[in-house]
Steps between C-alpha positions, in 0.01 A plus 500: 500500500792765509587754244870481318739639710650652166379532193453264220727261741266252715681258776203251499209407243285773374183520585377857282608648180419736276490449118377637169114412481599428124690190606420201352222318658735168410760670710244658783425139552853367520618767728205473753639098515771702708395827670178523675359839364586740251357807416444644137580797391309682201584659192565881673362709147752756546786263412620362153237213446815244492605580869177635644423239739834425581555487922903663445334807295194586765667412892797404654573291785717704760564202792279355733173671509593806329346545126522798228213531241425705211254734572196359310538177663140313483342545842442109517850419475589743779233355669637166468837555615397719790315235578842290511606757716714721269551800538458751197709783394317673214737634207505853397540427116216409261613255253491587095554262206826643428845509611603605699164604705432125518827344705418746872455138672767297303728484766711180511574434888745243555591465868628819661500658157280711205536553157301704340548807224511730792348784312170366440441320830216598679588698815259337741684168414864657549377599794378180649822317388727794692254367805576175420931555504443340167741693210389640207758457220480736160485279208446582165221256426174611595300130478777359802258240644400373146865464453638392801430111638602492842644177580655565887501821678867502370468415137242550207484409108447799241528571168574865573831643503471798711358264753738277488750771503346647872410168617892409487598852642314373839625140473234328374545149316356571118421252240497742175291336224409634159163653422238233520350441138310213611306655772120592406367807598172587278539805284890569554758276289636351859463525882794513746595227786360652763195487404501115471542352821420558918583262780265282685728382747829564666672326209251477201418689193160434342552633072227632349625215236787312397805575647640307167337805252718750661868566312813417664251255734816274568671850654192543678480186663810483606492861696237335673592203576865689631254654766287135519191703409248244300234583269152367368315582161116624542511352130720308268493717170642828457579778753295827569562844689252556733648729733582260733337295760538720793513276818360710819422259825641180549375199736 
């Protein structure tokens, strides 16, 4: 077992993720049909109930071994992944239920690149992505990962127009799709794209749902299948944002 090389971007089957703990056990049981081990992450009480177990809101996968976590991480979970042989950079900012002291580890990393509302990252995770020669780009939105579905190092889906916006400044490839009525998140009247989907192999996303329940699917599909990137539903009804299922070793 190896870790990813960069994040969110896996060149063989994954073999750990992390995901909401609030996940449907339906889709638990569908995505451990395909990765090995995942690890649950729980409802963080500081956070908006809606988003407070989400992986993208609490840590953020740097590359290889190299992790960034809220502060009030639960000492199990750091104990499982430095047990995986992570190693842990411990944020500076406490999360609140509020915007915008709730987006510090947000960050949407897409190959050499970050987006992130610069002015509310935390500074223990700018300063691990300097380390990392990965770039931190000002964007307006302060929820980038939630927004932002990475589909090659070079190109990502978003709803987001300051994102999209940045992402083409650097030469990104971006698939710019309305805001996503469809998509279920509990207690908010819709979740984002990025919070839908992770890959569990080199060239497969696993949906928390139907692909078909998101809008402008056909547009989706065929960004994807431009970059031959092919996807599997965890279930067959409806689509939810669960802050993404965050892929972290691979076999």
């Amino acid at each position: 077992m190896g870790f990813l090389n960069k994040a969110l971007f896996p060149s063989h089957k994954v073999s750990l993720a992390v995901v909401d703990k609030r996940l449907e056990n339906v889709m638990k049981a569908e995505l451990t049909r395909h990765i090995q081990d995942i690890i649950e992450i729980p409802a963080y009480k500081g956070l908006q109930i809606s988003v407070s177990g989400h992986p993208d809101m609490q840590m953020v996968h740097i590359k290889e071994n190299i992790l960034v976590c809220q502060p009030k991480m639960p000492q199990e979970i750091l104990f499982k992944l430095k047990k995986q042989g992570f190693i842990i950079n411990m944020g500076r900012t406490e999360l609140k239920s509020y915007y915008p002291l709730d987006i510090a580890y947000n960050v949407a990393i897409v190959g050499d690149f970050a987006f992130h509302n610069t002015k509310y990252t935390d500074p223990i995770l700018t300063d691990v992505l300097k380390k990392s020669s990965i770039r931190l780009i000002h964007v307006n939105q302060g929820y980038t990962k939630c927004s932002t579905l990475p589909v090659t190092p070079d190109s990502i889906i978003t709803a987001d127009p300051s994102i999209e916006k940045a992402a083409l400044e650097v030469g990104l490839d971006v698939l710019k799709i309305p805001p996503q009525k469809n998509i279920n998140l509990t207690g908010l009247d819709y979740g984002f794209i990025g919070g839908t989907a992770g890959f569990i192999d080199e060239r497969t996303l696993a949906f928390t749902g139907s692909i078909n329940a998101i809008d402008n699917n056909e547009d989706v599909k065929k960004f994807l299948n431009k970059y031959g990137v092919k996807w599997v539903c965890l279930k067959e009804d409806g689509i939810g944002d669960y802050g993404g299922l965050i892929p972290l070793c691979e076999v």
